[in-house]
Structure formats: structure tokens, C-alpha cells
DSSP file (Angstrom, degrees, kcal/mol; ACC not computed):
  #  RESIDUE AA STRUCTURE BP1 BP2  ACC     N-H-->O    O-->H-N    N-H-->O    O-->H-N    TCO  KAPPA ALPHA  PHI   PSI    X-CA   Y-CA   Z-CA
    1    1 A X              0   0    0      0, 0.0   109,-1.6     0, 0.0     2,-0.4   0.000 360.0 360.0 360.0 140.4  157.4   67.9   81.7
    2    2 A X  E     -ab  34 110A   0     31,-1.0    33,-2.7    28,-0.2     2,-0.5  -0.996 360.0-134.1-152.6 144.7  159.4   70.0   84.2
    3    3 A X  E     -ab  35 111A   0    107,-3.1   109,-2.2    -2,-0.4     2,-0.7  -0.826   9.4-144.5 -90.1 105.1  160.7   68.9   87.6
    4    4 A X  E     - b   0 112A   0     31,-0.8    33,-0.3    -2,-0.5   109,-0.1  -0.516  14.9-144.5 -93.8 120.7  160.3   71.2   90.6
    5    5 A X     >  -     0   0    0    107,-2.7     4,-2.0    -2,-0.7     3,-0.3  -0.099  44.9 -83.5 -72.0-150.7  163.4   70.8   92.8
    6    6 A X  H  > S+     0   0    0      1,-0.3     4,-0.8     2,-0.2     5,-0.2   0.795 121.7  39.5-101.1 -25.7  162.2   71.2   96.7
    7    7 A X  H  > S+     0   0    0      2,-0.2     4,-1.2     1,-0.1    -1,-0.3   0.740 103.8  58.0-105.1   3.9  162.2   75.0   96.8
    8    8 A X  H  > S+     0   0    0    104,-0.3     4,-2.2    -3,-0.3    -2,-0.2   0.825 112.4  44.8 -76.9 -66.4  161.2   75.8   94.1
    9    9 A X  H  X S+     0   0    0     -4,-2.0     4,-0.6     2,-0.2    -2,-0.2   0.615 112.3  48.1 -56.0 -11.2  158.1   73.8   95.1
   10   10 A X  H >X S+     0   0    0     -4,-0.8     4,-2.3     2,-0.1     3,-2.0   0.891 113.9  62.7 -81.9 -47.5  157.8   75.2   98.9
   11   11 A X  H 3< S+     0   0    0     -4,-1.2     5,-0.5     1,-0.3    -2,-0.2   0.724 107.0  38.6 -16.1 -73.5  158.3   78.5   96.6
   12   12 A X  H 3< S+     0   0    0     -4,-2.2    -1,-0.3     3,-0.2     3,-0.1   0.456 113.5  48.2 -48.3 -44.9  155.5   78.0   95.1
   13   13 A X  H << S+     0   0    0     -3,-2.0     2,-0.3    -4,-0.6    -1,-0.2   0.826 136.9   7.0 -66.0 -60.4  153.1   76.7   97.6
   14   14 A X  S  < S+     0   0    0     -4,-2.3    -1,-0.3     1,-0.1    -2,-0.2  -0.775 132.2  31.1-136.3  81.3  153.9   79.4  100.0
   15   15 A X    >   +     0   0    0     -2,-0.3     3,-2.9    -3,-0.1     2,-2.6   0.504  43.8 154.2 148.3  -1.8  156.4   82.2   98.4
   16   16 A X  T 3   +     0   0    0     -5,-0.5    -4,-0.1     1,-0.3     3,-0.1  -0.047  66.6  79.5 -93.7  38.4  156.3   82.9   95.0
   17   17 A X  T 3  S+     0   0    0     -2,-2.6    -1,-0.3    -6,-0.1    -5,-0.1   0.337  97.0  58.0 -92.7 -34.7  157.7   86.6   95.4
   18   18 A X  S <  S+     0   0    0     -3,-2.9     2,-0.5    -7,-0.2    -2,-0.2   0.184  89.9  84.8 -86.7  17.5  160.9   84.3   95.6
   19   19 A X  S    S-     0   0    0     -8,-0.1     2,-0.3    -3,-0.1   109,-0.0  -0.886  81.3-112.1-118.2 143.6  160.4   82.6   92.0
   20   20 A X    >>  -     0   0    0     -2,-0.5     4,-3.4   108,-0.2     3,-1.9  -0.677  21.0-104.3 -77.8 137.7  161.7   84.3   88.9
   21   21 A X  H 3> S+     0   0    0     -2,-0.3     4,-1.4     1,-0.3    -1,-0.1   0.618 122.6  39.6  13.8 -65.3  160.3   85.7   86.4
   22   22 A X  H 3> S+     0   0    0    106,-0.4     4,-3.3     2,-0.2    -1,-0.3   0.851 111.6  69.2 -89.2 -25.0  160.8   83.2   83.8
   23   23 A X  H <4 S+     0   0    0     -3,-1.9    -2,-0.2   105,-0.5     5,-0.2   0.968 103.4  39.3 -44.9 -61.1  160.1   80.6   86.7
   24   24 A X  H >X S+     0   0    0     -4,-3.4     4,-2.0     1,-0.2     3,-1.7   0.964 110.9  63.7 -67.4 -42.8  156.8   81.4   86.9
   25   25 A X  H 3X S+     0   0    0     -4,-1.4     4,-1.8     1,-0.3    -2,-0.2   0.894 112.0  37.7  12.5 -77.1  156.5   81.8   83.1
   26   26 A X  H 3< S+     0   0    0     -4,-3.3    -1,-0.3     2,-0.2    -2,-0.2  -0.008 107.1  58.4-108.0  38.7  157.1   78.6   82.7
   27   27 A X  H X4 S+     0   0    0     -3,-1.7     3,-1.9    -5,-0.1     4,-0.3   0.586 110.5  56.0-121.7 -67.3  155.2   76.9   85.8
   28   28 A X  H >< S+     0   0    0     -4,-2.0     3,-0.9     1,-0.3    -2,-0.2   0.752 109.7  40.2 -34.0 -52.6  152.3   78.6   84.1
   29   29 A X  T 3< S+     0   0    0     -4,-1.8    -1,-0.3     1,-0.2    -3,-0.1   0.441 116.4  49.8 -96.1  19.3  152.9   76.9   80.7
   30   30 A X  T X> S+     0   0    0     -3,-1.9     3,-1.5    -5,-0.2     4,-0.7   0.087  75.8 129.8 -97.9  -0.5  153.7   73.6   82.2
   31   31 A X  T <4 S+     0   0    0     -3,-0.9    -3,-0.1    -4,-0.3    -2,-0.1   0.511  80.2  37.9 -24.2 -38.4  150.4   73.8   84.5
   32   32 A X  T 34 S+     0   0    0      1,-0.1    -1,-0.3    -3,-0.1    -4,-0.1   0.391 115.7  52.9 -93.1 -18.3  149.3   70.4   83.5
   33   33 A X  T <4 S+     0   0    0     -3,-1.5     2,-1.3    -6,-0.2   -31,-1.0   0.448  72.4 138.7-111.5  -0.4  153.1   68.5   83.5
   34   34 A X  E  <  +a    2   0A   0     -4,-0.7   -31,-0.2   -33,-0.2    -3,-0.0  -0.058  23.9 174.4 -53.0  91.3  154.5   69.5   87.0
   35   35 A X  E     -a    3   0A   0    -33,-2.7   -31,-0.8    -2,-1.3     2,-0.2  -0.161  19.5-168.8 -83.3 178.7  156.3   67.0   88.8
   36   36 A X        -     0   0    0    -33,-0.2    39,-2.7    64,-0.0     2,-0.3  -0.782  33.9-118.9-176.2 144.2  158.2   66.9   92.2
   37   37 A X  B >>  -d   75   0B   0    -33,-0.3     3,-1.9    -2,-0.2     2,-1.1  -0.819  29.7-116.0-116.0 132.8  160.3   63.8   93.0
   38   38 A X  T 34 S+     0   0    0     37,-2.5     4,-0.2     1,-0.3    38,-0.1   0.295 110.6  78.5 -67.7  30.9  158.9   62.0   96.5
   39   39 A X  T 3> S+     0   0    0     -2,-1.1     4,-1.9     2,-0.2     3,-0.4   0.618  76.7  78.1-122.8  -7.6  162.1   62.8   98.0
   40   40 A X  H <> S+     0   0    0     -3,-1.9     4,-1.9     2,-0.2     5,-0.3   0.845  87.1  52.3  15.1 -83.8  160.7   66.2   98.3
   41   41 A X  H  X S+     0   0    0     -4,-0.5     4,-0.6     1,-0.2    -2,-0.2   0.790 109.8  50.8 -76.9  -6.2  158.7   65.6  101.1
   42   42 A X  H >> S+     0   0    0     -3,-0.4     4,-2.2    -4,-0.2     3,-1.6   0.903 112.4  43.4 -59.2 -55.0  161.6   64.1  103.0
   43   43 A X  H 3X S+     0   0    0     -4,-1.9     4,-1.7     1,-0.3    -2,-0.2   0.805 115.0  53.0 -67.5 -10.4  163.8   67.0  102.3
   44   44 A X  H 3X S+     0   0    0     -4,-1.9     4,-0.9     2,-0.2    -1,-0.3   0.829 111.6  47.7 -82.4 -43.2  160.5   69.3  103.2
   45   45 A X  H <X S+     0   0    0     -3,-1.6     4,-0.6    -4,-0.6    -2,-0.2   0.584 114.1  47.3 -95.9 -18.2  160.1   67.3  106.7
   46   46 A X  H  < S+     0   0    0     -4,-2.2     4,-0.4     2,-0.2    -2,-0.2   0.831 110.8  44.8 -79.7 -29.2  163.7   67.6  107.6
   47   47 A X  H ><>S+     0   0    0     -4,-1.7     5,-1.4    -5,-0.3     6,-1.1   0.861 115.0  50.8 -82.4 -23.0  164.4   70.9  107.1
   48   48 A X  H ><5S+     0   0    0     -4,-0.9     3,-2.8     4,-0.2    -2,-0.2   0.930 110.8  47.6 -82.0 -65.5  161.3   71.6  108.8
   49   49 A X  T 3<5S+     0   0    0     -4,-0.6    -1,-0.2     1,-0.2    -2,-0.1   0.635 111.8  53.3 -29.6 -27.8  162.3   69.2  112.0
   50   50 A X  T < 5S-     0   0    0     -3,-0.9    -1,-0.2    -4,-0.4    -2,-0.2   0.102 119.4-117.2-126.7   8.8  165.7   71.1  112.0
   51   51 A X  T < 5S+     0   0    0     -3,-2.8    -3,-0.2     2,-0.2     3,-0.2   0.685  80.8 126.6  62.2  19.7  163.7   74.5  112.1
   52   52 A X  S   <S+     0   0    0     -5,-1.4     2,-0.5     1,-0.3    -4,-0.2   0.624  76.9  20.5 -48.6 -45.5  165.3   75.3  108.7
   53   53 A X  S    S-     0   0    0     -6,-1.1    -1,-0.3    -5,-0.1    -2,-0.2  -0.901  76.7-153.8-146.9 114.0  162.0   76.0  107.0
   54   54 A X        -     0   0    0     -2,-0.5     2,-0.3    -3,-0.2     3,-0.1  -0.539  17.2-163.9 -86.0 158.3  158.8   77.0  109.2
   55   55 A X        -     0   0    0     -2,-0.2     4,-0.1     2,-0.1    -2,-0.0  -0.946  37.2-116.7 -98.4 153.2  155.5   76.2  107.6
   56   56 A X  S    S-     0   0    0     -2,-0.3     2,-0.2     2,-0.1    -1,-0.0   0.996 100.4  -4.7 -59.5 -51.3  151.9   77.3  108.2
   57   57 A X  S    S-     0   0    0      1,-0.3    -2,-0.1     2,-0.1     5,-0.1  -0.663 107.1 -34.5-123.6 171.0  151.1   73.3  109.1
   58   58 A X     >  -     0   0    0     -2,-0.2     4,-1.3     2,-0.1    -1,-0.3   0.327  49.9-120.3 -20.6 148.3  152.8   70.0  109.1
   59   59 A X  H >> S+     0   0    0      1,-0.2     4,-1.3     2,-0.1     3,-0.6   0.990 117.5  46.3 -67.8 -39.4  155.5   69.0  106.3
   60   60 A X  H 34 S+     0   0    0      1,-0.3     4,-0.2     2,-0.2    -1,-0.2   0.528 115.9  42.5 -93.0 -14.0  152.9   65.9  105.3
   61   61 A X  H 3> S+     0   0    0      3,-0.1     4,-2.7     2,-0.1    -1,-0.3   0.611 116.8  52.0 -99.7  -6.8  149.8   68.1  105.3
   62   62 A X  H <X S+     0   0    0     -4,-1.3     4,-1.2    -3,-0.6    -2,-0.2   0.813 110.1  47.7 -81.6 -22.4  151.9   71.1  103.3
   63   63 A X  H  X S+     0   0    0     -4,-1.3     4,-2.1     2,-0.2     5,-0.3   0.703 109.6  52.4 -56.0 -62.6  153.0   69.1  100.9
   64   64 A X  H  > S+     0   0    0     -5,-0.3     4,-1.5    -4,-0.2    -2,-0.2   0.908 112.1  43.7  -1.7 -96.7  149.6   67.6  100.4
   65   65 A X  H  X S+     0   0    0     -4,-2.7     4,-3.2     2,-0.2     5,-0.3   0.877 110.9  55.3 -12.3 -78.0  147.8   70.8   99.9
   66   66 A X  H  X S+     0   0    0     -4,-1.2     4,-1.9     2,-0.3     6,-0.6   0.864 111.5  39.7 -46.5 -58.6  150.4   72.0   97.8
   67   67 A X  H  X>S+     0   0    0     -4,-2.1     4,-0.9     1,-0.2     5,-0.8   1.000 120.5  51.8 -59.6 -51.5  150.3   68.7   95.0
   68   68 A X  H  <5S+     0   0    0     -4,-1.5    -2,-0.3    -5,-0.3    -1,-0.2   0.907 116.0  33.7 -84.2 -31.2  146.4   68.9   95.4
   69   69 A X  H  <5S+     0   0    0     -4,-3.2    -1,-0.2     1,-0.2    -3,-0.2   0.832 127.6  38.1 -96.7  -3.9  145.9   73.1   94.6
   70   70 A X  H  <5S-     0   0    0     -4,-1.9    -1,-0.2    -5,-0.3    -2,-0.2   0.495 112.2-120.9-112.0   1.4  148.7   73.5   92.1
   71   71 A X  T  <5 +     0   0    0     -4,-0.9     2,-0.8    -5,-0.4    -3,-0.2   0.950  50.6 164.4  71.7  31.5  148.1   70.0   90.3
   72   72 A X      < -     0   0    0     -5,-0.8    -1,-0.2    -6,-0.6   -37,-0.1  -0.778  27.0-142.9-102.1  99.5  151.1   68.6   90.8
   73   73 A X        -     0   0    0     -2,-0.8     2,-0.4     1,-0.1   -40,-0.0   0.340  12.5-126.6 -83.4 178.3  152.4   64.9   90.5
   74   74 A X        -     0   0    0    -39,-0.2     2,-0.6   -36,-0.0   -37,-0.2  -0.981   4.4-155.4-146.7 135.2  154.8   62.9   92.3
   75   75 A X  B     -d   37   0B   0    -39,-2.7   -37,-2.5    -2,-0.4     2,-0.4  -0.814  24.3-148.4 -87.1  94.0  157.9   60.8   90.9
   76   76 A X        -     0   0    0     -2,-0.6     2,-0.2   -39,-0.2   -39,-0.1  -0.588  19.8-116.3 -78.9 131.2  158.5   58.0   93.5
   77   77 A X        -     0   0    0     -2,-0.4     2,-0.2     4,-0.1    -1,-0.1  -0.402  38.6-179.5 -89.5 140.6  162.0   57.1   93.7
   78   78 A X    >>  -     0   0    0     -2,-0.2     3,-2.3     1,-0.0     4,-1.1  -0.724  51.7 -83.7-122.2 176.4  162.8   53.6   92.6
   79   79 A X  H 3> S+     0   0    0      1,-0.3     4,-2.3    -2,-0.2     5,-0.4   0.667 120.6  71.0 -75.8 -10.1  165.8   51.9   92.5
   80   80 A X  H 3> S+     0   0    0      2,-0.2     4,-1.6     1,-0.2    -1,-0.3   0.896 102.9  31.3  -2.3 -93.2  166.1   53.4   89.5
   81   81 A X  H <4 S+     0   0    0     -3,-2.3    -2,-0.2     2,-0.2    -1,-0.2   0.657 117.5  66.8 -85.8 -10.5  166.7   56.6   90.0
   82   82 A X  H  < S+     0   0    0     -4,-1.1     3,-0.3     2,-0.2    -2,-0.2   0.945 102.9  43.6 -22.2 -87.5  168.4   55.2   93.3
   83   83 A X  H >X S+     0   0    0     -4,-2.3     3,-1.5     1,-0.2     4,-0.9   0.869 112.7  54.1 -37.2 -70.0  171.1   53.5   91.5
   84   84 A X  T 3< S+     0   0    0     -4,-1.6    -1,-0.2    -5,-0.4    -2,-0.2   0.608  98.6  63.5 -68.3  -6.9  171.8   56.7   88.9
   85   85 A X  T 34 S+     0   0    0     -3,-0.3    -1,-0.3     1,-0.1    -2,-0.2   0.435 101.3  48.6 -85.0  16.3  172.2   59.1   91.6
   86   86 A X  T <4 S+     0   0    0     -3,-1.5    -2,-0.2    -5,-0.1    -1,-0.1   0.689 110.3  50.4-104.7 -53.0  175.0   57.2   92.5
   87   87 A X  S  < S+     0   0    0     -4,-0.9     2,-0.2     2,-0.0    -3,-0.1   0.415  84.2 114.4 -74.6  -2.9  176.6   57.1   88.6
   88   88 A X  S    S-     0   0    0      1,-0.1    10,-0.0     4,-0.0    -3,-0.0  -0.589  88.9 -94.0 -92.3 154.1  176.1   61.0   88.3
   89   89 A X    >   -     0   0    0     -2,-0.2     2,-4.0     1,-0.1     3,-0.7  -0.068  48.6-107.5 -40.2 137.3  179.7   63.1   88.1
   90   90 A X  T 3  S+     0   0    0      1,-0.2    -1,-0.1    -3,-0.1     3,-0.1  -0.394  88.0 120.3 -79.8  81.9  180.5   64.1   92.2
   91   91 A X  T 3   +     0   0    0     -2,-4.0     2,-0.4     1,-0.4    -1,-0.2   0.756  68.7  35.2 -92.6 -55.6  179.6   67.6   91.3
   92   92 A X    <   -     0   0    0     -3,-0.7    -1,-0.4     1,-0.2    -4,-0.0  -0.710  63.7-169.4 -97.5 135.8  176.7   68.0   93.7
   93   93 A X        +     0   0    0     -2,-0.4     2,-0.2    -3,-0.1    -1,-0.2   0.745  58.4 101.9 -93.8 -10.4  176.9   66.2   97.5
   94   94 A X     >  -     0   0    0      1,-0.2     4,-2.4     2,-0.1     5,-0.2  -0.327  64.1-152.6 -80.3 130.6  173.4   66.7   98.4
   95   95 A X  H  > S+     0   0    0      1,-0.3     4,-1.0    -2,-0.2    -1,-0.2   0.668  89.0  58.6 -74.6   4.8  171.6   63.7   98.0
   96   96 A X  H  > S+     0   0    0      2,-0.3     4,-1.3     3,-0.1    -1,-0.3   0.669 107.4  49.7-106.7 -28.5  168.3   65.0   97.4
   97   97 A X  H  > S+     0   0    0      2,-0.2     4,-2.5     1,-0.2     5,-0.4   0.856 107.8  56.5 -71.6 -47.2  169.6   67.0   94.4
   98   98 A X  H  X S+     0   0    0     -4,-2.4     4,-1.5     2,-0.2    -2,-0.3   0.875 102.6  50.1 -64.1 -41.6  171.1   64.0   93.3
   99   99 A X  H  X S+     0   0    0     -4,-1.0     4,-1.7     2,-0.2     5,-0.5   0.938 113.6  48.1 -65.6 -53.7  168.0   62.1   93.2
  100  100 A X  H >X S+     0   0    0     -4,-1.3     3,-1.8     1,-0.3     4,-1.4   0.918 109.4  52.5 -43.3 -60.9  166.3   65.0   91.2
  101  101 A X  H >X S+     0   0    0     -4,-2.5     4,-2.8     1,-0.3     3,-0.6   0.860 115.9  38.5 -23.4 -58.5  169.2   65.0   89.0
  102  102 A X  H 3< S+     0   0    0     -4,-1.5     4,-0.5    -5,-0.4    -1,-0.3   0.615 115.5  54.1 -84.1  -7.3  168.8   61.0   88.3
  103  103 A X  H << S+     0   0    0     -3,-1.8     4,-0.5    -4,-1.7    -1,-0.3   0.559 111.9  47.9-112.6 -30.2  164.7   61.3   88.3
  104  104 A X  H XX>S+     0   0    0     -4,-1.4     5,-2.1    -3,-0.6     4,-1.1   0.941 111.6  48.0 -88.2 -56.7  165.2   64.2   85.5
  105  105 A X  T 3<5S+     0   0    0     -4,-2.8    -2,-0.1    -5,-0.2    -3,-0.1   0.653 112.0  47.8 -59.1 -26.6  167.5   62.3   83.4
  106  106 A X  T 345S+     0   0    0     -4,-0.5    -1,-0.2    -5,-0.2    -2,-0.2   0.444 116.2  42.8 -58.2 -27.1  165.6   59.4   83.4
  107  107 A X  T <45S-     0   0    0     -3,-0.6    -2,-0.2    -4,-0.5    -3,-0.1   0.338 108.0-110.7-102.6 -15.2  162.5   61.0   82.7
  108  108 A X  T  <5 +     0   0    0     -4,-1.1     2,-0.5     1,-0.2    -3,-0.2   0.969  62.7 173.1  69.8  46.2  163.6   63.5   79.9
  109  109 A X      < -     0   0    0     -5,-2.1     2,-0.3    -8,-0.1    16,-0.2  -0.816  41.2-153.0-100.4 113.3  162.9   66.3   82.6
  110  110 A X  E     -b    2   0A   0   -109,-1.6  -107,-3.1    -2,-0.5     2,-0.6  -0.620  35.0-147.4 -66.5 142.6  163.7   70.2   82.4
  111  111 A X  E     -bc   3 126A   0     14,-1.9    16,-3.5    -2,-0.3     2,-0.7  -0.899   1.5-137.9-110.4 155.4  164.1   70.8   86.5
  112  112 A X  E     +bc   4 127A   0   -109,-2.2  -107,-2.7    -2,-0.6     2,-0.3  -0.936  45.6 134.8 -86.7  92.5  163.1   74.1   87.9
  113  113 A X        -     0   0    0     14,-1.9    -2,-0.1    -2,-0.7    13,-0.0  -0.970  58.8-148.6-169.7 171.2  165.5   75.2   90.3
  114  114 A X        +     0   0    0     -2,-0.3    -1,-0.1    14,-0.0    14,-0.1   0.687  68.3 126.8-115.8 -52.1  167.6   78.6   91.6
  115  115 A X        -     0   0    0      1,-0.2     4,-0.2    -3,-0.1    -2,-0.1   0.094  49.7-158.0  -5.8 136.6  170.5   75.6   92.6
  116  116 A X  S    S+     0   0    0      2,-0.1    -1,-0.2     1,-0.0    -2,-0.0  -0.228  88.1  51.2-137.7  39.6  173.8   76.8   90.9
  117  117 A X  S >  S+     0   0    0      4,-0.0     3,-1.8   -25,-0.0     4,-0.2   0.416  90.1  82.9-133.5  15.3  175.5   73.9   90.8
  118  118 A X  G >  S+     0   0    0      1,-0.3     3,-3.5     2,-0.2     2,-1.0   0.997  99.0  50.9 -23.5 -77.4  172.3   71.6   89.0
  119  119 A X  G 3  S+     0   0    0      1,-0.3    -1,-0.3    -4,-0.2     7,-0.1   0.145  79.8  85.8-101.5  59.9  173.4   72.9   86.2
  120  120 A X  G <  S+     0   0    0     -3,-1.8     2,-0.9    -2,-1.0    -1,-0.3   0.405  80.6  84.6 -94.3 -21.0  177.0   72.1   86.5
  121  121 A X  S <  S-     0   0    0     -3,-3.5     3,-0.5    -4,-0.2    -3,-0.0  -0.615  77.0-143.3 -96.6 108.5  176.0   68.9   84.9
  122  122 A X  S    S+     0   0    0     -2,-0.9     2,-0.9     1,-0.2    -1,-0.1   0.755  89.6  48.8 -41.2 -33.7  175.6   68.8   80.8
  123  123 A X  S    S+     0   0    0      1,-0.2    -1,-0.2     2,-0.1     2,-0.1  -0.597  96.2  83.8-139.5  66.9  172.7   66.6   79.9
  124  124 A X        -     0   0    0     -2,-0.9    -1,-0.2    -3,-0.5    -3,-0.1  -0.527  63.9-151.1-148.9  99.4  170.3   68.3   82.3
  125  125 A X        -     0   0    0    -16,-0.2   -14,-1.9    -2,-0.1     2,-0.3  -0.419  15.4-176.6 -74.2 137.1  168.2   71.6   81.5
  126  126 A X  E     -c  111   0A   0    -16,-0.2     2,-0.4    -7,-0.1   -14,-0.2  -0.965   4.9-164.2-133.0 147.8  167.5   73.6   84.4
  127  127 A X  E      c  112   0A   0    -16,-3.5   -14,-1.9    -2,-0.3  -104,-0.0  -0.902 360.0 360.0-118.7 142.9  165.3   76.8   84.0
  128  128 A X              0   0    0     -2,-0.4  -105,-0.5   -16,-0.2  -106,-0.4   0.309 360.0 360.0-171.2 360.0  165.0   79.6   86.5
């Protein structure tokens, strides 16, 4: 099962001259297991709001698309993973990384991500 952090997935959708090598690799043999945590399409509709990240359409119809042509599911955060982003080391401040983080570690999740300080944290494989 592998975890696409939020750029990895816009990447992907719209970009994927900006994914590595082994990224794509291994989005290819993980075709069927892809995940994306819903807090994704927040971080997708803010940077988009804050003229951070243009899209061809809306964040809520690009996102969409994107889960429906690559086959990709969505991890809703519950208080769960809530709560454990909260318990993880203050390596990383962004909270939307921190939910991935707590959504991966809960789950037994490799994440997908370019992020260099993800894997500042031991008990989380990150690939890129």
C-alpha cells in the first residue's frame, strides 16, 4: 500500500516529468494500492486559493478526476490519525504532512514523497 503525499499526487495527475524515476516505478507496481489521505484535497484547495498551485479546473473537480483515472483511494482522516499527528516527534510543522505521517503509521504505509524532512522520522518508509 503506498501513500501519495499531496504533490506527489498533483504530480501525477498533471506533471509527471516532476516524479522520479523510481517514483514512477513504483506508482506503476502499486497501480491497484494507491492511497492519498483526504487532507489532500484541502491542502490542494488552499494552495490553489492562495495562487500557489494553478490547475486546469477546480481543486474539487481535479482531485476527482485525478482518484477516478489513476484508481486511487482516499484515507479519511479520523480522530485517529488526528490524535497521532499530534504524538509524532516536532520534526515536521506542516500539518498536512503530519497527518500523512500519522495516516502512514497507522496503516503500515510506504509514503511517496520528494519532502526531505518525511523521512527525518524512523518508523516511516518514504520512497522517491
Amino acid at each position: 500500500m503506498l501513500l501519495l503525499d499531496t504533490h506527489a499526487f498533483v504530480w501525477l495527475a498533471s506533471a509527471q516529468k516532476n516524479l522520479s524515476l523510481r517514483a514512477k516505478q513504483t506508482i506503476l507496481q502499486n497501480a491497484d494500492e494507491l492511497y492519498i489521505s483526504s487532507i489532500s484535497a484541502l491542502e490542494i484547495a488552499i494552495l490553489v486559493k492562495r495562487n500557489r498551485l494553478r490547475l486546469p479546473v477546480g481543486a474539487g473537480e481535479f482531485v476527482e478526476r485525478a482518484l477516478q483515472q489513476h484508481g486511487i483511494h482516499e484515507i479519511p482522516v479520523d480522530r485517529r490519525v488526528a490524535i497521532a499527528s499530534t504524538s509524532l516527534p516536532d520534526i515536521h510543522n506542516d500539518p498536512f504532512d503530519r497527518i500523512i505521517l500519522a495516516t502512514a503509521l497507522l496503516k503500515d504505509m510506504s509514503i511517496l514523497s520528494k519532502d526531505r524532512v518525511i523521512p527525518k522520522y524512523n518508523d516511516v518508509k518514504v520512497i522517491w
